[in-house]
Backbone as XML, in Angstrom:
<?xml version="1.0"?>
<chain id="A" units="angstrom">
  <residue number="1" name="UNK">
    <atom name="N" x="35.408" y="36.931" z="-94.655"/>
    <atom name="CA" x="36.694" y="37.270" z="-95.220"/>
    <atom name="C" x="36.541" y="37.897" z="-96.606"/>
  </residue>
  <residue number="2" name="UNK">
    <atom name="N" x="35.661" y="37.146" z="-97.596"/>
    <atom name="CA" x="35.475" y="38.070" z="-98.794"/>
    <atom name="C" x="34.621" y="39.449" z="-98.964"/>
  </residue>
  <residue number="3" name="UNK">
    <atom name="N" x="34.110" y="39.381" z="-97.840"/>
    <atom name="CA" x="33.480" y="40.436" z="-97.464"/>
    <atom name="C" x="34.136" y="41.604" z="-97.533"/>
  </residue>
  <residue number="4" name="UNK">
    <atom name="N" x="35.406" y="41.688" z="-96.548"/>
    <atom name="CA" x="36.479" y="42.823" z="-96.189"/>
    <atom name="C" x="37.159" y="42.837" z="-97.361"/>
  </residue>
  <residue number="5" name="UNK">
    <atom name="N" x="37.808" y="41.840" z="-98.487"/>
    <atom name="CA" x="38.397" y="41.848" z="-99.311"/>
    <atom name="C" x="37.361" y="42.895" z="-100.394"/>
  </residue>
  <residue number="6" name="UNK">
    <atom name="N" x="36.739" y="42.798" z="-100.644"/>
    <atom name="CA" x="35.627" y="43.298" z="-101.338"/>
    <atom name="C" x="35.579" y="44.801" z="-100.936"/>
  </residue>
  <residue number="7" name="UNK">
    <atom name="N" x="35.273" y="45.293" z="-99.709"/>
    <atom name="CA" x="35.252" y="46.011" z="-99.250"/>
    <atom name="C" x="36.683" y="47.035" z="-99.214"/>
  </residue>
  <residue number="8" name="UNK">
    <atom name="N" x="37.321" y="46.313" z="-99.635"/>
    <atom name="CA" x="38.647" y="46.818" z="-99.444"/>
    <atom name="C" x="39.271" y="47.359" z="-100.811"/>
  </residue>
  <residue number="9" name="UNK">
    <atom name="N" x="38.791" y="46.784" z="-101.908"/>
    <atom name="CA" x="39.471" y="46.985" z="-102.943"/>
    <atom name="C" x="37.199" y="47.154" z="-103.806"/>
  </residue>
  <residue number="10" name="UNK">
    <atom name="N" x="36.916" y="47.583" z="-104.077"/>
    <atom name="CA" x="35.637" y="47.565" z="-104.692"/>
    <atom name="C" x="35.891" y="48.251" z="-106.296"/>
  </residue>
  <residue number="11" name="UNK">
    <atom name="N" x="35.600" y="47.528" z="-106.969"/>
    <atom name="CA" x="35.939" y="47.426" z="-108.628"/>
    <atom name="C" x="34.578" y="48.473" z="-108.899"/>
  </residue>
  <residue number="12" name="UNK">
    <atom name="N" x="33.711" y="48.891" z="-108.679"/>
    <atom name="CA" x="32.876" y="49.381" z="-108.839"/>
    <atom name="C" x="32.870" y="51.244" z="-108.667"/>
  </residue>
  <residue number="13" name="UNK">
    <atom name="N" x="33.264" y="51.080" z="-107.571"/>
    <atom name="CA" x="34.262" y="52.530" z="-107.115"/>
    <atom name="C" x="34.786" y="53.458" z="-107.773"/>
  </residue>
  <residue number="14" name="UNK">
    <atom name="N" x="34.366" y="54.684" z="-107.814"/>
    <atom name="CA" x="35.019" y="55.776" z="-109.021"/>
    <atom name="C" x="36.568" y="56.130" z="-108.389"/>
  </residue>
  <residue number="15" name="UNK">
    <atom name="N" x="37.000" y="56.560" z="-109.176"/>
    <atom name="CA" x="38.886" y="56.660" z="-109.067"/>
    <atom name="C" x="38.530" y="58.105" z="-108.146"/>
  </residue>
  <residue number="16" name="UNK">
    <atom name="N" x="39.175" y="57.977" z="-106.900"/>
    <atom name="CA" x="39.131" y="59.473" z="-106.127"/>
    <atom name="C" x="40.163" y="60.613" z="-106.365"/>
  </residue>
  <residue number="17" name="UNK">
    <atom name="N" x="40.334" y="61.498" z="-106.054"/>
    <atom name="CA" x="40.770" y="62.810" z="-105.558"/>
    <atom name="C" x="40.791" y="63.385" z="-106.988"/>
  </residue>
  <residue number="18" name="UNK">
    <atom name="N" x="39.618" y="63.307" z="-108.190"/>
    <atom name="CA" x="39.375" y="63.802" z="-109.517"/>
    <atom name="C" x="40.351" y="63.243" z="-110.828"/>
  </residue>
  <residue number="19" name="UNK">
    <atom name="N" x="41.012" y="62.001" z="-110.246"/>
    <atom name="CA" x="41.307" y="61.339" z="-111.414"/>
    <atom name="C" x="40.302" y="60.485" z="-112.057"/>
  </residue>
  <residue number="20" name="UNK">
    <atom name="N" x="40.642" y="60.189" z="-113.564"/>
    <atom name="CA" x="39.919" y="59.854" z="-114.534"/>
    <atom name="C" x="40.729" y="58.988" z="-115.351"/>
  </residue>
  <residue number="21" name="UNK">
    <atom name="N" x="39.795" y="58.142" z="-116.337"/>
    <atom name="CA" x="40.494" y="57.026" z="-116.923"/>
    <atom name="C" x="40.552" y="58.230" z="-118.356"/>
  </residue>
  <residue number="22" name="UNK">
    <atom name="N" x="41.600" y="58.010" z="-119.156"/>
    <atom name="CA" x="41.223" y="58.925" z="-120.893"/>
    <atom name="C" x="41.765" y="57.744" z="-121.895"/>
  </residue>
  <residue number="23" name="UNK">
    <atom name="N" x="40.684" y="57.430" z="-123.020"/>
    <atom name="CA" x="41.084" y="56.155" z="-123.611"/>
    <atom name="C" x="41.066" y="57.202" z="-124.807"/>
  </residue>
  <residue number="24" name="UNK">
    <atom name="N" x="42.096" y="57.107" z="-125.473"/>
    <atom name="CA" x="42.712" y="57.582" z="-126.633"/>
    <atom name="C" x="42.018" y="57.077" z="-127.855"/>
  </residue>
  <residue number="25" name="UNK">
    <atom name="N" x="42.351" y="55.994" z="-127.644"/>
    <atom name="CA" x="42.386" y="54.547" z="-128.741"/>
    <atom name="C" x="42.604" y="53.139" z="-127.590"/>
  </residue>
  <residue number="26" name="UNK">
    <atom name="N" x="42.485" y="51.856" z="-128.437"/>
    <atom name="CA" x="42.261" y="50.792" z="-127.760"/>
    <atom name="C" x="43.237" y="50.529" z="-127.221"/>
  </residue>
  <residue number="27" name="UNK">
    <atom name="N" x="44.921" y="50.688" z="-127.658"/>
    <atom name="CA" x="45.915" y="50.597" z="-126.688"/>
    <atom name="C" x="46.507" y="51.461" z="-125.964"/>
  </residue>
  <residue number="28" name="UNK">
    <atom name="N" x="45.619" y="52.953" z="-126.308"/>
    <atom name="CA" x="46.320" y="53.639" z="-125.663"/>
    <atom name="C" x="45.138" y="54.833" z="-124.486"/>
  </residue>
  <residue number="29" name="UNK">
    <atom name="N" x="45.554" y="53.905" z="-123.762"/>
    <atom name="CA" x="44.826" y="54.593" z="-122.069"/>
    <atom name="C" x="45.684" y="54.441" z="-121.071"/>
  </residue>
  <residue number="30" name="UNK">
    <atom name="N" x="44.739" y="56.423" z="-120.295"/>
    <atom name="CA" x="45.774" y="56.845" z="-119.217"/>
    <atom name="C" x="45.198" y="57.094" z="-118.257"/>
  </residue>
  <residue number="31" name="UNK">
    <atom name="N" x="45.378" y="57.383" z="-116.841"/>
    <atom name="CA" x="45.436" y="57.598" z="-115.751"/>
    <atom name="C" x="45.454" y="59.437" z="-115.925"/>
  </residue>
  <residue number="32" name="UNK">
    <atom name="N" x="44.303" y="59.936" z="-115.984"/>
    <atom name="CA" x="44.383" y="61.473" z="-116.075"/>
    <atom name="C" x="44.427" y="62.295" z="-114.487"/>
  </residue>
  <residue number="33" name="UNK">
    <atom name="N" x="44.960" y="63.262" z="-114.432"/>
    <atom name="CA" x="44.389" y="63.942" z="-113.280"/>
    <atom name="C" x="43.520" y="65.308" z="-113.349"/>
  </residue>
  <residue number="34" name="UNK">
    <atom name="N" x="42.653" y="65.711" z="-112.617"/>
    <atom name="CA" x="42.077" y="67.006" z="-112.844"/>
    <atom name="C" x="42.294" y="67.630" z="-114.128"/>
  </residue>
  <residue number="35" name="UNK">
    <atom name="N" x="43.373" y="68.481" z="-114.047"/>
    <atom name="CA" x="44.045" y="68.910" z="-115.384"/>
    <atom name="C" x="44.162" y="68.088" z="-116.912"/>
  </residue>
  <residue number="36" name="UNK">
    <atom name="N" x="43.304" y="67.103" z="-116.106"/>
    <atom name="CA" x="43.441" y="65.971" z="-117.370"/>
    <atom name="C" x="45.066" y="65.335" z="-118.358"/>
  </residue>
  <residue number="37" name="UNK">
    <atom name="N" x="46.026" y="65.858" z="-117.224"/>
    <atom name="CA" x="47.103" y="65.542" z="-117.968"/>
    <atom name="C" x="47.765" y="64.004" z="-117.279"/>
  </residue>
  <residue number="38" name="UNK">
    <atom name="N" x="48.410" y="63.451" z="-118.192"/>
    <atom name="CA" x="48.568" y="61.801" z="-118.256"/>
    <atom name="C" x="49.139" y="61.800" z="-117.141"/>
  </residue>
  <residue number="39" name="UNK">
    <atom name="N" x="48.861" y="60.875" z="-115.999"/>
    <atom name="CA" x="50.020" y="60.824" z="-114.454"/>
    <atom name="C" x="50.049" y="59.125" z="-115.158"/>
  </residue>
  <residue number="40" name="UNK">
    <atom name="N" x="49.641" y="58.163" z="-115.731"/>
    <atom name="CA" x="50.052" y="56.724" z="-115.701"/>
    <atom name="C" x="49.707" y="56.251" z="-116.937"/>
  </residue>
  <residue number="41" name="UNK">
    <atom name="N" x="49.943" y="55.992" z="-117.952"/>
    <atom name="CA" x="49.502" y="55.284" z="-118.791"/>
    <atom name="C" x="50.830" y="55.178" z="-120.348"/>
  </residue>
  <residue number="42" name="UNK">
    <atom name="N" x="51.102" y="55.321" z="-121.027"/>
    <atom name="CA" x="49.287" y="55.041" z="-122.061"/>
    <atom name="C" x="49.268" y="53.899" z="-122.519"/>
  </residue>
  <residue number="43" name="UNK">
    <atom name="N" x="49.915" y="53.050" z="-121.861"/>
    <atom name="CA" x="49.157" y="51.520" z="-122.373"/>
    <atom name="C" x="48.775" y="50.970" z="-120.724"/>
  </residue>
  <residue number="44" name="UNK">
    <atom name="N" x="47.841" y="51.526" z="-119.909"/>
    <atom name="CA" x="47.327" y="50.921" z="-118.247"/>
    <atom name="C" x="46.643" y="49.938" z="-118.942"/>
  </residue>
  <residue number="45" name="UNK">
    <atom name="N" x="46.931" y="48.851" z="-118.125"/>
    <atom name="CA" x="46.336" y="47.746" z="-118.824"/>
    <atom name="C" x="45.254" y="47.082" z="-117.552"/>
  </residue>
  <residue number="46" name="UNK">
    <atom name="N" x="45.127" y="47.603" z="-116.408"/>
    <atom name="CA" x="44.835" y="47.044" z="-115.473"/>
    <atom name="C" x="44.686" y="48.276" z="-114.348"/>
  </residue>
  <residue number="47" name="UNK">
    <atom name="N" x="43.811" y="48.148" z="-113.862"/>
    <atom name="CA" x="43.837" y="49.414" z="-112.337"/>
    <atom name="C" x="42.662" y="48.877" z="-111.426"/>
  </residue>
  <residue number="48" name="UNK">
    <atom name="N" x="42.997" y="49.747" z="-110.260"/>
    <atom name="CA" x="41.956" y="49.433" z="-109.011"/>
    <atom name="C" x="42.292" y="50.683" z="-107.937"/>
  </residue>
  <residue number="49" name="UNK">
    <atom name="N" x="41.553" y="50.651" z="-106.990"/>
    <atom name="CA" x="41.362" y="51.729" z="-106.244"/>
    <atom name="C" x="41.272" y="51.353" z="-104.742"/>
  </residue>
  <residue number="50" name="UNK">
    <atom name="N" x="41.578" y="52.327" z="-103.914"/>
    <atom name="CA" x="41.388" y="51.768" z="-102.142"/>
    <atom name="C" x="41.035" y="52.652" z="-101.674"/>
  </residue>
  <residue number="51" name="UNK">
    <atom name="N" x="39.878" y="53.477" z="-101.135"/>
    <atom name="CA" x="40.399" y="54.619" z="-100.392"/>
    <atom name="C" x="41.038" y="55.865" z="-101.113"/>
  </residue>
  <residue number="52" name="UNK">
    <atom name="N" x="42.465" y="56.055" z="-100.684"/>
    <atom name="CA" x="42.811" y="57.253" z="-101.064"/>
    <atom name="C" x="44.015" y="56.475" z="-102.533"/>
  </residue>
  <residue number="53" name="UNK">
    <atom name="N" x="44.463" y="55.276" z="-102.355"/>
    <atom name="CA" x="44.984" y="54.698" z="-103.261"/>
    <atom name="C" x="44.451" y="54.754" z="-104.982"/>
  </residue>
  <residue number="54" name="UNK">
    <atom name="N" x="44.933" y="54.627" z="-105.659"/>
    <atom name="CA" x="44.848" y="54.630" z="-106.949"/>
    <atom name="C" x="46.185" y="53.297" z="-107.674"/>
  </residue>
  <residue number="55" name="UNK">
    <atom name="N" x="46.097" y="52.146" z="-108.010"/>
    <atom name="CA" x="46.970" y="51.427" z="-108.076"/>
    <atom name="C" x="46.589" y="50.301" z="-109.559"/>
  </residue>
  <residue number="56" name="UNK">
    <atom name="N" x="47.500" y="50.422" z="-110.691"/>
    <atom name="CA" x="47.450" y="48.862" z="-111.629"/>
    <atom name="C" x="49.187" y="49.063" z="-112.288"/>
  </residue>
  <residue number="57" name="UNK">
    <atom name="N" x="48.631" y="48.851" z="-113.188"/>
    <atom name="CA" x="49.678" y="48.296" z="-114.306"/>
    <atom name="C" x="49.940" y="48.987" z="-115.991"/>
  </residue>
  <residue number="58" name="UNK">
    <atom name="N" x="50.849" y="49.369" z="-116.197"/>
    <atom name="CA" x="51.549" y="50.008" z="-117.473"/>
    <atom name="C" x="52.193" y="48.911" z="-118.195"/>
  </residue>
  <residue number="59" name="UNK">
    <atom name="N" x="51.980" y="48.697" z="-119.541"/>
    <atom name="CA" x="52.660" y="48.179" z="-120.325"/>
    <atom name="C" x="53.495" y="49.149" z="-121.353"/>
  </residue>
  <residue number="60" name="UNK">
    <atom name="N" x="54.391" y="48.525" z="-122.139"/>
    <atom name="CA" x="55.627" y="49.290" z="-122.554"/>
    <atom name="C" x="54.437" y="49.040" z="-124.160"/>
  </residue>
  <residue number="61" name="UNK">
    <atom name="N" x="54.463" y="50.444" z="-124.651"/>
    <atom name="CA" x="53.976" y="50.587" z="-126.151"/>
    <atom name="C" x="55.166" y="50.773" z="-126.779"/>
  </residue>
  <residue number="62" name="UNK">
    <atom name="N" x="54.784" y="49.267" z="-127.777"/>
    <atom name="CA" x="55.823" y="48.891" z="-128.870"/>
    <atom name="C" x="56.169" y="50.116" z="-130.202"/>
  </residue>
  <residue number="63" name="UNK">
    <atom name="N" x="57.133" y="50.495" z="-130.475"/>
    <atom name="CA" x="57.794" y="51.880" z="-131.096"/>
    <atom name="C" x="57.373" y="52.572" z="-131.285"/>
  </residue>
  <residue number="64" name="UNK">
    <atom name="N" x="56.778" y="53.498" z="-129.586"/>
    <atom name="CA" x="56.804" y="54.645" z="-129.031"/>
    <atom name="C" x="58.113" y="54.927" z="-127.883"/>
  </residue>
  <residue number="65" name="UNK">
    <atom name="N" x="58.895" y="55.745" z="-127.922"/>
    <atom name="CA" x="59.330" y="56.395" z="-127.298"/>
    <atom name="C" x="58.774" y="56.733" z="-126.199"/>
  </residue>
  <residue number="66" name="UNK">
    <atom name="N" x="59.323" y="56.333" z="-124.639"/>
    <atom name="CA" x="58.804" y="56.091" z="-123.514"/>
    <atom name="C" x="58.789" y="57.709" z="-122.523"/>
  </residue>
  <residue number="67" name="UNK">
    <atom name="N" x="57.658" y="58.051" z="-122.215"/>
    <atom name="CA" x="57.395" y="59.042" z="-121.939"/>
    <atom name="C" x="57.242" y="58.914" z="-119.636"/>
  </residue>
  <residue number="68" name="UNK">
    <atom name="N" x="57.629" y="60.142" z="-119.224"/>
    <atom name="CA" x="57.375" y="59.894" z="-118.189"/>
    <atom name="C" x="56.196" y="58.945" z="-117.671"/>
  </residue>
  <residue number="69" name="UNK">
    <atom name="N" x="55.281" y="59.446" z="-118.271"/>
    <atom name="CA" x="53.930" y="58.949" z="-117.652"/>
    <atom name="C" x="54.026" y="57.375" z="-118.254"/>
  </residue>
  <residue number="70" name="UNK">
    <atom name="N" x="54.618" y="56.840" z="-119.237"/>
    <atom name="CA" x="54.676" y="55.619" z="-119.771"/>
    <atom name="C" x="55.431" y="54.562" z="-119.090"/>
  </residue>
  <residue number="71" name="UNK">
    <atom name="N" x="56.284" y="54.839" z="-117.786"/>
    <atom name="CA" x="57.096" y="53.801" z="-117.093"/>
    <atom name="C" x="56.583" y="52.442" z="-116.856"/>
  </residue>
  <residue number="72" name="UNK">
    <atom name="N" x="56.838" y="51.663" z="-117.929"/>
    <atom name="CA" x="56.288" y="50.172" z="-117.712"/>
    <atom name="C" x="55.811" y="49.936" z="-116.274"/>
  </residue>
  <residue number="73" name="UNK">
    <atom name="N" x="55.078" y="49.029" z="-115.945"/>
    <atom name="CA" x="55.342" y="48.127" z="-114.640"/>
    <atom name="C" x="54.205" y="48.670" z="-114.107"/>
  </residue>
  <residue number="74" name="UNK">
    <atom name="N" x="54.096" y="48.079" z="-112.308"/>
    <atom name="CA" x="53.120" y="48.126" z="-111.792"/>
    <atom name="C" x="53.237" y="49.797" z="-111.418"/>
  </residue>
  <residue number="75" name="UNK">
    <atom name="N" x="52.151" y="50.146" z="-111.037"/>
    <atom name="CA" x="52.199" y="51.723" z="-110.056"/>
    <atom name="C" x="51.125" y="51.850" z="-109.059"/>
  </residue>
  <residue number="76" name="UNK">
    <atom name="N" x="51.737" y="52.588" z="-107.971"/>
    <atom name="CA" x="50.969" y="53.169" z="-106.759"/>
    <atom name="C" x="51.024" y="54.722" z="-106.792"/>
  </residue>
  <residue number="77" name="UNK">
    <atom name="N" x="49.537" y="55.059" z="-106.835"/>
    <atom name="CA" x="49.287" y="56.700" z="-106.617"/>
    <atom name="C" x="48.383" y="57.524" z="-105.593"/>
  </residue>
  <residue number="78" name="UNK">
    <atom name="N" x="49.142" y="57.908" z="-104.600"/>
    <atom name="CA" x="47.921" y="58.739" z="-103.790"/>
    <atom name="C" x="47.617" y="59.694" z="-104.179"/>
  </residue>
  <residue number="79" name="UNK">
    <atom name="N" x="46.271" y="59.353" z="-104.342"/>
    <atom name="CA" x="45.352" y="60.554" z="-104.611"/>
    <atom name="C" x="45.583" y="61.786" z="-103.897"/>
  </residue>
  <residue number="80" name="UNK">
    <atom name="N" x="45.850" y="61.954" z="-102.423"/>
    <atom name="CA" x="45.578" y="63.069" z="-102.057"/>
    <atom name="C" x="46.753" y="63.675" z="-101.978"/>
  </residue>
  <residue number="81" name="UNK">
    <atom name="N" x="47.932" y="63.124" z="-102.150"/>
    <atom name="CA" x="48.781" y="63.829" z="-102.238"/>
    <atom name="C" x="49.754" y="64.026" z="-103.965"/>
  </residue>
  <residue number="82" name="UNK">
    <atom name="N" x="48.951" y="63.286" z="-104.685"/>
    <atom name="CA" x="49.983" y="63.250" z="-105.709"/>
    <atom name="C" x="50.966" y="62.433" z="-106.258"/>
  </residue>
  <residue number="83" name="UNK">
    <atom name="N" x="51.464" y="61.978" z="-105.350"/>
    <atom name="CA" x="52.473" y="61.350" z="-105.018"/>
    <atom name="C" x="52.461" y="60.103" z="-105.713"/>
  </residue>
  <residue number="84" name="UNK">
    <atom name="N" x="53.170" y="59.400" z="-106.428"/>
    <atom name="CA" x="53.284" y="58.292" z="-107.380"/>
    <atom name="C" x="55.057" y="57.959" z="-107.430"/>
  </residue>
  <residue number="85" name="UNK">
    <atom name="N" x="54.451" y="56.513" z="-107.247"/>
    <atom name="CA" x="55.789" y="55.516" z="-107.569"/>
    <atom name="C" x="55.086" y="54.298" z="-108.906"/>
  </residue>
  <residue number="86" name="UNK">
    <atom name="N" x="55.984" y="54.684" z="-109.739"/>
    <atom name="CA" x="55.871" y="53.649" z="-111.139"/>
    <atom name="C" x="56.850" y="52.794" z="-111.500"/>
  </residue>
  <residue number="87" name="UNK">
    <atom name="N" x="56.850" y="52.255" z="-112.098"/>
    <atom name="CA" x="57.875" y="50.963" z="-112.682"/>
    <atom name="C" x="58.331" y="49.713" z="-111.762"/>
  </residue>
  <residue number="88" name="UNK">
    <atom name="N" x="57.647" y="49.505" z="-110.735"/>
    <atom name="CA" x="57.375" y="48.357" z="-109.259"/>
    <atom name="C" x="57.564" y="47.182" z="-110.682"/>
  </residue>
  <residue number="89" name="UNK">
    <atom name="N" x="58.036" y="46.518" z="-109.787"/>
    <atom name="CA" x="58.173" y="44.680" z="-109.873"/>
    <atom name="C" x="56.652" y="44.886" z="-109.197"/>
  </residue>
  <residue number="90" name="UNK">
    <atom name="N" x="56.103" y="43.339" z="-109.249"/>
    <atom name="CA" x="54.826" y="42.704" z="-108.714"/>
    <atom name="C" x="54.859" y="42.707" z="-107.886"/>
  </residue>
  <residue number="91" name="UNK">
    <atom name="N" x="56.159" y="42.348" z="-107.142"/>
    <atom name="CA" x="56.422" y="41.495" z="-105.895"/>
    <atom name="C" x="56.788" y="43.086" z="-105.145"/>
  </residue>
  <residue number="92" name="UNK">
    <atom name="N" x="57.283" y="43.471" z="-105.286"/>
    <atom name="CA" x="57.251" y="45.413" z="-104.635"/>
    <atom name="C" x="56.079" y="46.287" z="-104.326"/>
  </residue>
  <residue number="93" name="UNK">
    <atom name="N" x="55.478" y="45.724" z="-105.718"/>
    <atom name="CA" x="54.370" y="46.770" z="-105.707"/>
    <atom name="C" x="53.259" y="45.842" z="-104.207"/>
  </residue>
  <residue number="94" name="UNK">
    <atom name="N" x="53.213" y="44.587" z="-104.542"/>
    <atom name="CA" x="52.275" y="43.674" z="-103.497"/>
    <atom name="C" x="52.871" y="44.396" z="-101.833"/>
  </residue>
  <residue number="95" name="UNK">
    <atom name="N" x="54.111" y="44.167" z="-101.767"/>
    <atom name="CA" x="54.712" y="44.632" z="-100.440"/>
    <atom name="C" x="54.239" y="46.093" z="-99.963"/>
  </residue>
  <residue number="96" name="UNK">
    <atom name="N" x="54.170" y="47.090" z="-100.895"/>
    <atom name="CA" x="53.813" y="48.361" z="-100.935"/>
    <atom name="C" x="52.305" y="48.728" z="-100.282"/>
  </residue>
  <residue number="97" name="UNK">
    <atom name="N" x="51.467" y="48.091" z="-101.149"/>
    <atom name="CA" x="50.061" y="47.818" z="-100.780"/>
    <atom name="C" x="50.060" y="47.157" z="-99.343"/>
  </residue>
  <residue number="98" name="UNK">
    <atom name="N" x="50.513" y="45.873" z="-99.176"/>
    <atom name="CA" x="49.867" y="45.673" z="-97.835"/>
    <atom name="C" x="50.734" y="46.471" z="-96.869"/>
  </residue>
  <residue number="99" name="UNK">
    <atom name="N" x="52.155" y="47.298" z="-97.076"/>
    <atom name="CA" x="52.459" y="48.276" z="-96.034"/>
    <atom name="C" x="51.326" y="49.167" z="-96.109"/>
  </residue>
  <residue number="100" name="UNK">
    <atom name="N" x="50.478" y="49.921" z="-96.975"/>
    <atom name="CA" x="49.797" y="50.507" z="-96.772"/>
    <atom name="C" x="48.131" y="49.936" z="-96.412"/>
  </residue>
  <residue number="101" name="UNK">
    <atom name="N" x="47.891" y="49.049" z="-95.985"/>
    <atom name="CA" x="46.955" y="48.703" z="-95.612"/>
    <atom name="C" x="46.366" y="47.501" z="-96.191"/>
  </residue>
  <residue number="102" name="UNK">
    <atom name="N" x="46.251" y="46.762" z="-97.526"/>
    <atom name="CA" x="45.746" y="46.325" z="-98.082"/>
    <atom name="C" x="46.346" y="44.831" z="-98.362"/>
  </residue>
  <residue number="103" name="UNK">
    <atom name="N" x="45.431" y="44.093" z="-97.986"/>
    <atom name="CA" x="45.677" y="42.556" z="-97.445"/>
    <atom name="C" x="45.850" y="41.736" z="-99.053"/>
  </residue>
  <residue number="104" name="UNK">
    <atom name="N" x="46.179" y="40.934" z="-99.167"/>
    <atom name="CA" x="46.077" y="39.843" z="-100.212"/>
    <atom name="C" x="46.301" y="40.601" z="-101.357"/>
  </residue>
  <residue number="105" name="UNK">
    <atom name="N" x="45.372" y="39.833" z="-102.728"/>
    <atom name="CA" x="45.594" y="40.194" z="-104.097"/>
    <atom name="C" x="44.793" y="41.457" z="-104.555"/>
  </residue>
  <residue number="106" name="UNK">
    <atom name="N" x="45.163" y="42.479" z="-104.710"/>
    <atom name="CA" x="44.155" y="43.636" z="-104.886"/>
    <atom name="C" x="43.075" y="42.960" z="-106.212"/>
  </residue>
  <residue number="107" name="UNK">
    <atom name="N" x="42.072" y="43.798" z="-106.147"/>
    <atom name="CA" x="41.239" y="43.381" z="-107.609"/>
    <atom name="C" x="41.564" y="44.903" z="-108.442"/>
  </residue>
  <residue number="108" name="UNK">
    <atom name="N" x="41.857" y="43.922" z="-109.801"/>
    <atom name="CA" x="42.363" y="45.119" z="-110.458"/>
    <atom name="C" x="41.133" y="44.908" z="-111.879"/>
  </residue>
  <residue number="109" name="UNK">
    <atom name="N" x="40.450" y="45.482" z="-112.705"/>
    <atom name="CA" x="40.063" y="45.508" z="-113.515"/>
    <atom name="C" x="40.997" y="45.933" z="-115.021"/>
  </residue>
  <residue number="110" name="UNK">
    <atom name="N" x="39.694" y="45.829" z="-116.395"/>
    <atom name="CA" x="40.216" y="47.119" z="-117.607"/>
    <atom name="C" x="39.887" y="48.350" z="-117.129"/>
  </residue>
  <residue number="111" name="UNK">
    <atom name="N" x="40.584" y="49.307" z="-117.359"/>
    <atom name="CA" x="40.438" y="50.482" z="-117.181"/>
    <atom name="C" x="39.079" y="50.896" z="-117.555"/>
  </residue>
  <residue number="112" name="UNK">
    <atom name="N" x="38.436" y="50.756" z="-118.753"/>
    <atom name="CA" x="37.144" y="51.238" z="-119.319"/>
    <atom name="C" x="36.070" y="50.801" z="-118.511"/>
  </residue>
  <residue number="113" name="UNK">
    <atom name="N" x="36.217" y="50.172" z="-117.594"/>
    <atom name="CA" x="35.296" y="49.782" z="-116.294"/>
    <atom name="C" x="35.541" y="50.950" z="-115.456"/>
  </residue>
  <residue number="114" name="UNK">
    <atom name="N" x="36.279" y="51.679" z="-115.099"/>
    <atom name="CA" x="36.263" y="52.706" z="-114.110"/>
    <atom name="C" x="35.611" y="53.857" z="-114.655"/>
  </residue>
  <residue number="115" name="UNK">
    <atom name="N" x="35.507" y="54.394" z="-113.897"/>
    <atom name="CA" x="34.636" y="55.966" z="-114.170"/>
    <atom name="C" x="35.606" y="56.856" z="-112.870"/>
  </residue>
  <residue number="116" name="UNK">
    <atom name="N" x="35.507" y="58.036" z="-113.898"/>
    <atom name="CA" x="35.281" y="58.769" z="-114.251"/>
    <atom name="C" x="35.636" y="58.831" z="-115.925"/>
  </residue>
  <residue number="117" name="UNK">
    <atom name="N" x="35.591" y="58.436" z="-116.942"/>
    <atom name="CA" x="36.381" y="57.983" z="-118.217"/>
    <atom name="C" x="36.002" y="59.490" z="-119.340"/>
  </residue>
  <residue number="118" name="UNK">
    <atom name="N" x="36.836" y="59.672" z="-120.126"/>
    <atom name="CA" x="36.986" y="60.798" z="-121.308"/>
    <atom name="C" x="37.125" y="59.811" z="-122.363"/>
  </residue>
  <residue number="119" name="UNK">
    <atom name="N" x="36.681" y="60.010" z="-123.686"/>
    <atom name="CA" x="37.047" y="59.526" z="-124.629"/>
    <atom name="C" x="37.578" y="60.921" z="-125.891"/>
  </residue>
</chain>
């Protein structure tokens, strides 16, 4: 069983379809794409990967003015299509994931553990 769980969510795993982690500064990291422009962040406090999935967590940066890419909360992003839903409850975002395949508690890491990373 931890086997498939493992297998399923692997923390080790580079972020697919040419996204990248970009750490600014210590609170402020994003979810880049190709173009290197922000699709999730800039306070991701948490992420993980599946496959074609790309999936963590945004926190709200205290007096900054909230920018698309800044939508608090959890988020789900397919890689291959682009396609992103942000600002999930826990309990949404969990439902989301295992509609799309993925059983139990995803493993989510710090961002500065993933690679592909820019500083």
């Amino acid at each position: 069983m931890s086997l498939l769980l493992l297998t399923a969510c692997n923390k080790g795993d580079p972020l697919p379809g040419g996204y990248a982690i970009f750490i600014a500064s210590s609170p402020e990291i994003l979810l880049v794409d190709k173009q290197r422009s922000g699709v999730a962040g800039a306070n991701l406090v948490q992420i993980g990967n599946s496959r074609a999935l790309i999936f963590g967590e945004i926190q709200a940066m205290p007096r900054r003015p909230v920018a698309d890419s800044d939508t608090p909360g959890f988020f789900i992003l397919d890689s291959t299509t682009g396609t992103i839903e942000k600002g999930l409850s826990r309990e949404d975002w969990l439902k989301k994931l295992q509609k799309a395949g993925l059983q139990g508690e995803p493993g989510l890491v710090y961002p500065g553990r993933k690679a592909p990373r820019y500083q």
